[in-house]
Every structure is written in C-alpha cells, then in structure tokens.
C-alpha positions in Angstrom: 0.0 0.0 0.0 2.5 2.5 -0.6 2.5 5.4 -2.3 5.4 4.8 -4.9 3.4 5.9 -8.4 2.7 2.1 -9.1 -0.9 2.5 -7.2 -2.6 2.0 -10.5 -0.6 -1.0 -11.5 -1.2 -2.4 -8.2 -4.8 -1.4 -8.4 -5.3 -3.6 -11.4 -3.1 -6.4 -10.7 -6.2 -6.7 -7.5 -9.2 -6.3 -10.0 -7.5 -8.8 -12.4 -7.0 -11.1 -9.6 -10.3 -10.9 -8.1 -11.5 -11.2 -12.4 -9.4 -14.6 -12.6 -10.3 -15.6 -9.2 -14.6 -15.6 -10.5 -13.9 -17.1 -13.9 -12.0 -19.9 -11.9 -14.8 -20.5 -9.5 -12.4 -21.1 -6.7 -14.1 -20.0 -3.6 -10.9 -19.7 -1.7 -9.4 -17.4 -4.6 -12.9 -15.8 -5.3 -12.4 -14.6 -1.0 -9.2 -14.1 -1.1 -9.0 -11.5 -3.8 -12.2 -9.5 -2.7 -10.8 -9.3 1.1 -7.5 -8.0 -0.6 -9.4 -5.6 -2.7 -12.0 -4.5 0.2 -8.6 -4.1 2.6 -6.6 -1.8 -0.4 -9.9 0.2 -0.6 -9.6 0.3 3.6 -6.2 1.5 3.4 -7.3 4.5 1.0 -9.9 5.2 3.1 -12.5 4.4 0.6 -14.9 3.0 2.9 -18.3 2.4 0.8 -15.7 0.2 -2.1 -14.4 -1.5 1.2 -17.4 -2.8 2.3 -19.1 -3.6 -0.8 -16.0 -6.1 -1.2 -16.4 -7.1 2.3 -20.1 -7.6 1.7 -19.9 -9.5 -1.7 -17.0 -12.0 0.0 -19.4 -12.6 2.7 -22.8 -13.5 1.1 -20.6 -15.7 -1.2 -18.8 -17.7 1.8 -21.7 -17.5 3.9 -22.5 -21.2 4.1 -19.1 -22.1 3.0 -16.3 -21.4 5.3 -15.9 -22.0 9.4 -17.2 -19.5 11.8 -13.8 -18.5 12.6 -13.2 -17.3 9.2 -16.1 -15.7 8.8 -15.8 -13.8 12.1 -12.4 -12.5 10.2 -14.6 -10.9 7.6 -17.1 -9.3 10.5 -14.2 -7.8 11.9 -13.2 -6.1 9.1 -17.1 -4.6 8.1 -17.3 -3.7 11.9 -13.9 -1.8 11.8 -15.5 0.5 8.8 -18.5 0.8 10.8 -16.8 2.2 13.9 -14.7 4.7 11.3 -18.2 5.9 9.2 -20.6 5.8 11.9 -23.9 4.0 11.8 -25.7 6.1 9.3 -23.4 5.9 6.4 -23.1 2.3 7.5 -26.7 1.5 6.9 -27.1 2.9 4.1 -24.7 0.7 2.9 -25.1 -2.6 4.4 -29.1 -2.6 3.1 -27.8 -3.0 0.0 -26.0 -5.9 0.7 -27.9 -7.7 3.1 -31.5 -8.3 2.1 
C-alpha cells in the first residue's frame, strides 16, 4: 500500500485477480481477492468500495467457510463501521444484506 506511483498497476493487478479468481470458480481465490481488494480500498480510506468487497465476499462464503473465518470478515465490516458511523453504514449494508 505505498504510495510509490505504481498504485494503478497495483490497483489492477487486485481487480485482475479478483476477475481470474470468478472465472475460476475457486471459492478460496474468489475470497481471497475481494478481502484484498476491500482491505486496499480500507487503506485509502475508501470505505463504501471497502465494504461492498467485504459484503460480496461474505454472502458468497456465507455457508461455505468456518465460523472463525467468517468472524475474520465481520471484523473487518465492523472496523469501517466504527470509522463511518452507523448512518453511512446502513445505508450501505441494506444493500447488501436483504
């Protein structure tokens, strides 16, 4: 996550990842690259890209991964929450979780 004027390259090495990672149909690599997506969004303080990764990874693991793994993921959406405060958060997290 430094700033070293590679942040675009970086940027799209994630979203060809995460691209790779869906037309694979891995699940592990399908979570993997949206948590390190939603965590580069984190770090630039992008909170609503964050949590939409956040979000995606979780309805897709849902059912699929242990509780401990999950609760990783929770931790993450309820760090943002803390930072953007329970409006903002709502808003967002409706979207998401119907």
């Amino acid at each position: 996550y430094k700033k070293n004027g590679n942040e675009d390259e970086f940027y799209n090495s994630l979203v060809g990842a995460k691209k790779y990672a869906q037309e694979s149909k891995d699940i592990f690599a399908i979570a993997n690259s949206g948590l390190h997506l939603g965590d580069y969004y984190a770090k630039l303080k992008l909170y609503k890209q964050a949590l939409e990764e956040y979000f995606i990874v979780l309805g897709f693991v849902k059912d699929k991964f242990k509780q401990e793994n999950l609760q990783k993921i929770e931790t993450r959406i309820n760090n943002i929450k803390q930072i953007i405060g329970d409006g903002e958060f709502e808003s967002i997290s409706n979207i998401y979780c119907k």
